[in-house]
BALOBA-1460 file (C-alpha; in Angstrom, 3 decimals):
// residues 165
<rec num="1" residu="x" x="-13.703" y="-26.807" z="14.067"/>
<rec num="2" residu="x" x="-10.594" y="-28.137" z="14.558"/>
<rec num="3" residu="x" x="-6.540" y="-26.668" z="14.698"/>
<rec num="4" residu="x" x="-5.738" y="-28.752" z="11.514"/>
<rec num="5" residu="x" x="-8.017" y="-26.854" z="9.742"/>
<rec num="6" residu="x" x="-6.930" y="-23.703" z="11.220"/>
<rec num="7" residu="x" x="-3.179" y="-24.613" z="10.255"/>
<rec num="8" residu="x" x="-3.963" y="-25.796" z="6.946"/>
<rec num="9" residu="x" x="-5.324" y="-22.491" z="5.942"/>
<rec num="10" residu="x" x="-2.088" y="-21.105" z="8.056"/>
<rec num="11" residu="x" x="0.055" y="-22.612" z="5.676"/>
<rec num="12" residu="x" x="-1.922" y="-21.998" z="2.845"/>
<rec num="13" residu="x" x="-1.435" y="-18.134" z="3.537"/>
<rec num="14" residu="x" x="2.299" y="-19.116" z="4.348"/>
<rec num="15" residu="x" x="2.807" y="-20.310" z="0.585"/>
<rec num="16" residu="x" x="0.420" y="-17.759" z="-1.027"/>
<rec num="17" residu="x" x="2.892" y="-14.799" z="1.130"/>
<rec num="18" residu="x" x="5.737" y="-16.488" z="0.211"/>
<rec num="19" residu="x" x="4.803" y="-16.740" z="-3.382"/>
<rec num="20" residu="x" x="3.904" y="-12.952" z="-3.319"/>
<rec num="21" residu="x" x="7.855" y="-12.125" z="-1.861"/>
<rec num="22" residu="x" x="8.989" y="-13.781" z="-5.371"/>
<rec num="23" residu="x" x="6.823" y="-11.865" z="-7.208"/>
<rec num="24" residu="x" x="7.644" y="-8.212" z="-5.675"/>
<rec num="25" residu="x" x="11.292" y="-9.537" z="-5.848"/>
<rec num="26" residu="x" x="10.457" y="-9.711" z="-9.078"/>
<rec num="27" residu="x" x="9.089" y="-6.046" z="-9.529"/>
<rec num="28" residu="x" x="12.043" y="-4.728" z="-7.697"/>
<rec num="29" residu="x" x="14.133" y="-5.819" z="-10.885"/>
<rec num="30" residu="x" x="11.343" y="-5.174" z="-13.382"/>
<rec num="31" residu="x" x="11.092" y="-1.498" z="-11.636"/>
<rec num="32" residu="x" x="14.996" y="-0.657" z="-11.714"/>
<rec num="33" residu="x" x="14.542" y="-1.548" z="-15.643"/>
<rec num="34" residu="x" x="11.967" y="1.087" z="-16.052"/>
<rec num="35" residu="x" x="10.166" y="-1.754" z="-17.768"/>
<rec num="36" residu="x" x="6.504" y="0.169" z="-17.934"/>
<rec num="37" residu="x" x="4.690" y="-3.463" z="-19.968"/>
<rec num="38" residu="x" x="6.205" y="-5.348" z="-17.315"/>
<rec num="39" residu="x" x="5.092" y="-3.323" z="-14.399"/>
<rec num="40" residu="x" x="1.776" y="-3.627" z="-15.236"/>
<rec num="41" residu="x" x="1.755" y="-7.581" z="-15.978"/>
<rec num="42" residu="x" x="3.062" y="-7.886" z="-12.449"/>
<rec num="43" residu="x" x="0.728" y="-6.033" z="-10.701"/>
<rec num="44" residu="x" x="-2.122" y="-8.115" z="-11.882"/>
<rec num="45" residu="x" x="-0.079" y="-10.906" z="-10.909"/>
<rec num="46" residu="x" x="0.202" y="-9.125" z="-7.398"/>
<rec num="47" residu="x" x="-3.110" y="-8.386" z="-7.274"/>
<rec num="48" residu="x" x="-4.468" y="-12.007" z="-7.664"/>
<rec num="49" residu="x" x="-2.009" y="-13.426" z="-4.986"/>
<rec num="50" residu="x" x="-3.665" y="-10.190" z="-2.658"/>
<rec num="51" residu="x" x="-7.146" y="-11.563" z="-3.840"/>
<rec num="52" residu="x" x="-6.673" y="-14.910" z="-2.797"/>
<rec num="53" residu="x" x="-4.897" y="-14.034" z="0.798"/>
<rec num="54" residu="x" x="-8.318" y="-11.934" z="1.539"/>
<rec num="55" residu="x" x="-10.271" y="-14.905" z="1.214"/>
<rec num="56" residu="x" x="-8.142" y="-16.846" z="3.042"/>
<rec num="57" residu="x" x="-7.914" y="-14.483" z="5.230"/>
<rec num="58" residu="x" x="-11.878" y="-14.715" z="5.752"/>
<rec num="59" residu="x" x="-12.065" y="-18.169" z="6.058"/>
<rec num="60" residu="x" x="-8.833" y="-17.663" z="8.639"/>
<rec num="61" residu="x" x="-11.394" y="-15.711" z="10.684"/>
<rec num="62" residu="x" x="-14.735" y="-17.930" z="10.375"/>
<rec num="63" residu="x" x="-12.835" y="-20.546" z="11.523"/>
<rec num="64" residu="x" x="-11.174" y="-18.813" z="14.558"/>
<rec num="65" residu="x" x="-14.788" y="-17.160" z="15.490"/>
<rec num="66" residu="x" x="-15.621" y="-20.872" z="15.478"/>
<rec num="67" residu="x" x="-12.752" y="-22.294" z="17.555"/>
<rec num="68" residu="x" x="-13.823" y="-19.719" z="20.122"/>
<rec num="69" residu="x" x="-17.602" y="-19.651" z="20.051"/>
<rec num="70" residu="x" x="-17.671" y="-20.805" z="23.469"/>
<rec num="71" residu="x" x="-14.513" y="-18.920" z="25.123"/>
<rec num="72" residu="x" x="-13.996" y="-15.390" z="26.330"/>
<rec num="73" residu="x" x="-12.648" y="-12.792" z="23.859"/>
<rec num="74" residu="x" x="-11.168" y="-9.800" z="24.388"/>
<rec num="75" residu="x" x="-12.583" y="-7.360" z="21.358"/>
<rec num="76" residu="x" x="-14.896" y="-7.695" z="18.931"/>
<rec num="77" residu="x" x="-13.719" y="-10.616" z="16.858"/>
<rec num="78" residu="x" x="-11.598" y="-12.991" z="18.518"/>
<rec num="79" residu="x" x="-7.554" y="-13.043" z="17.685"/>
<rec num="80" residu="x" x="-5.625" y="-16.143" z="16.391"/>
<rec num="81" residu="x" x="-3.413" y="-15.440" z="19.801"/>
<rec num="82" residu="x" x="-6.363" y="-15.901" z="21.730"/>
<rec num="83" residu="x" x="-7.570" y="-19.162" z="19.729"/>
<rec num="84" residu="x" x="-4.024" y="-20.747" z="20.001"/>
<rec num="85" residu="x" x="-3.694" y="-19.812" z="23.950"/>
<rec num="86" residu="x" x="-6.997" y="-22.076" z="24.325"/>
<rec num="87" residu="x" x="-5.741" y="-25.334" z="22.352"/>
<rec num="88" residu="x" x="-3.690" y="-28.106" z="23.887"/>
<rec num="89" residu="x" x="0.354" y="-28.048" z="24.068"/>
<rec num="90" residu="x" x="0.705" y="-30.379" z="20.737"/>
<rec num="91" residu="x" x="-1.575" y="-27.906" z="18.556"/>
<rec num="92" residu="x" x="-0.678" y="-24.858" z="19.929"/>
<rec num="93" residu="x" x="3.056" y="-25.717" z="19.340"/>
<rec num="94" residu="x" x="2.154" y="-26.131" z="15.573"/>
<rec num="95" residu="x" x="0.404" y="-23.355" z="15.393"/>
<rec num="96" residu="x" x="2.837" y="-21.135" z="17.090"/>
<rec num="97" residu="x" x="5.147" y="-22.321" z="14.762"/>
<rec num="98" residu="x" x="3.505" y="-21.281" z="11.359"/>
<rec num="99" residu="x" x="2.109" y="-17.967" z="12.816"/>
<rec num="100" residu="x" x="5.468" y="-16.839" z="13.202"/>
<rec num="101" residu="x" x="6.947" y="-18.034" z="9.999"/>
<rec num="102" residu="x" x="3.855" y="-15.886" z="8.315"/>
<rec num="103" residu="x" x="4.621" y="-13.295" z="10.376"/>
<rec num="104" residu="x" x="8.318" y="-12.933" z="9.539"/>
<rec num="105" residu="x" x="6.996" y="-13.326" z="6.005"/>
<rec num="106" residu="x" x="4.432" y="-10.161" z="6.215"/>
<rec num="107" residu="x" x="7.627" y="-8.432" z="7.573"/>
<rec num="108" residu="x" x="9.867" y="-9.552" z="4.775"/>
<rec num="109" residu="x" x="7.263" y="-8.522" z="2.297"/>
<rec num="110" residu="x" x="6.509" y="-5.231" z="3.945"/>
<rec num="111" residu="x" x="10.360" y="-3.669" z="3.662"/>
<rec num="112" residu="x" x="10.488" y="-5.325" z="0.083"/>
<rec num="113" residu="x" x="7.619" y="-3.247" z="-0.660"/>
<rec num="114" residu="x" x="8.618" y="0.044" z="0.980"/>
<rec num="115" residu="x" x="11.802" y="-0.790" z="-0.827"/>
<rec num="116" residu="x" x="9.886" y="-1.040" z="-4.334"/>
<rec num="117" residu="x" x="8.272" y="2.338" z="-2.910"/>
<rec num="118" residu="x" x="10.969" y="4.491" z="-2.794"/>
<rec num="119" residu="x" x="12.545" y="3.174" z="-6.138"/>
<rec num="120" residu="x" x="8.893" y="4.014" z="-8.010"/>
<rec num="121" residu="x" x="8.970" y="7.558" z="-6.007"/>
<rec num="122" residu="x" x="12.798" y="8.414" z="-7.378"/>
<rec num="123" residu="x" x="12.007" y="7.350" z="-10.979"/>
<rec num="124" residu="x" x="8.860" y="9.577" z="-11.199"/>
<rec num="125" residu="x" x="11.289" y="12.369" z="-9.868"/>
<rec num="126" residu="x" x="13.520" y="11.560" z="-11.965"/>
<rec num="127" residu="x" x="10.807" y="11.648" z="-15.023"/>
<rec num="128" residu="x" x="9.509" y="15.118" z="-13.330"/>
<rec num="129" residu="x" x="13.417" y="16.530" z="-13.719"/>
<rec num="130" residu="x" x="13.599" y="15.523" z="-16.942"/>
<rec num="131" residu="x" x="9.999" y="16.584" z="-18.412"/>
<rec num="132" residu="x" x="11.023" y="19.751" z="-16.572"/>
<rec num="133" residu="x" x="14.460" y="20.165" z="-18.283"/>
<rec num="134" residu="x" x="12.515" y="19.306" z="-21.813"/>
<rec num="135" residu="x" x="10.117" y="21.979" z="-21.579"/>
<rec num="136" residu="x" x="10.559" y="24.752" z="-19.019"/>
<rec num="137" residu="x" x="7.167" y="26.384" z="-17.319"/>
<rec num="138" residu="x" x="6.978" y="29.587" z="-18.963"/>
<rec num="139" residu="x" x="5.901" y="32.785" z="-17.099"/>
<rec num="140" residu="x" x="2.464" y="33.916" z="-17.876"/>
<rec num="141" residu="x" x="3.242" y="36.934" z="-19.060"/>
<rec num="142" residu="x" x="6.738" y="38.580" z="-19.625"/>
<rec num="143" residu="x" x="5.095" y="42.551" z="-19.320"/>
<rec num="144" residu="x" x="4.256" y="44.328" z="-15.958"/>
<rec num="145" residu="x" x="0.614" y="43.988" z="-15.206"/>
<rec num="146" residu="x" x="-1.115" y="45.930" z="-12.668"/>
<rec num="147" residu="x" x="-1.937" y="43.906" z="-9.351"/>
<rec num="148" residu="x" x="-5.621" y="43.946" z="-8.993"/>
<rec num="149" residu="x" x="-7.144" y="45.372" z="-5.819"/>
<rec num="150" residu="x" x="-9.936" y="43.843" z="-4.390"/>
<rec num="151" residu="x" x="-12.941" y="46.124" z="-3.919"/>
<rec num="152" residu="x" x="-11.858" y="48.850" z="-6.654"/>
<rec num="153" residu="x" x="-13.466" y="46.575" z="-9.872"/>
<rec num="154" residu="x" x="-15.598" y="48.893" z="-11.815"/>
<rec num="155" residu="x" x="-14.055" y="52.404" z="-10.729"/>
<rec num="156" residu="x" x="-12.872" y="55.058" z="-12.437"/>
<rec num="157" residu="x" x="-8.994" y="55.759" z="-13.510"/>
<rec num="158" residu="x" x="-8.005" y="59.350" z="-12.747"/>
<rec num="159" residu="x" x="-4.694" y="60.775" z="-13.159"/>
<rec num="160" residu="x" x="-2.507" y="61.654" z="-10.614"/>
<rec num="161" residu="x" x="-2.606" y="65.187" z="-11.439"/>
<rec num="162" residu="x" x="-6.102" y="67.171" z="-11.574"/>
<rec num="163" residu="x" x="-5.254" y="69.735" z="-14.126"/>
<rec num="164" residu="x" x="-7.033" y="71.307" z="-16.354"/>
<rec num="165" residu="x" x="-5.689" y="72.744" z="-19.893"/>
């Protein structure tokens, strides 16, 4: 296997991340409009684009366990790191180059997902507040009952006094 084949896919996952950013930028907008409809339509749109970066992914690592079938590795299945530190200056300088533009992507995507997060967290609170302002939990039962003892089920109730009249 060759690095163009290894950077091809690289960049594949580059535009398929970068594609995904819009789309959660998207949902950020969609989810401050309480848009429910919406919601939903993009998260099947989020979940393709997370579909098709696992199989890239996949191929990402049948290729690297190829690059480095005859090479020490440090783990069970060998790292892109460890592929790239084994290719010549001209390759690994590509390489380099697009694993760290997909990085800062992943990184980009992850805070504009804890981002979308919070903002789905504070609008179920905020539906919680409200459902609990609409109807109130009532009490289960507004008259004194006596607390139940455990061990004393089935005995007999005698007054406090032991009188006879």
């Amino acid at each position: 296997m060759s690095a163009q084949a290894l950077t091809d896919v690289l960049t594949k996952m580059y535009k398929l991340h970068q594609s995904l950013f819009e789309v959660a930028t998207r949902k950020t907008e969609i989810v401050k409009k309480s848009d429910i409809e919406a919601l939903s339509s993009i998260m099947k749109e989020e979940n393709k684009h997370v579909m098709a970066i696992n199989q890239l992914e996949e191929e990402r690592k049948q290729i690297v366990a190829k690059m480095m079938s005859g090479h020490p590795i440090q783990g069970n299945e060998p790292t892109l790191t460890e592929c790239i530190e084994t290719l010549p200056n001209e390759e690994r300088n590509s390489l380099l180059t697009i694993k760290d533009k997909l990085a800062n992507k992943v990184n980009e995507l992850k805070k504009l997902n804890l981002l979308n997060q919070e903002l789905i967290y504070s609008s179920l609170q905020f539906v919680n507040l409200s459902l609990d302002l609409i109807m109130p939990k009532q009490p289960e039962s507004l008259n004194y009952n006596k607390p139940q003892v455990k061990g004393q089920t089935g005995t007999k109730n005698r007054s406090m006094f032991d009188s006879k009249a």
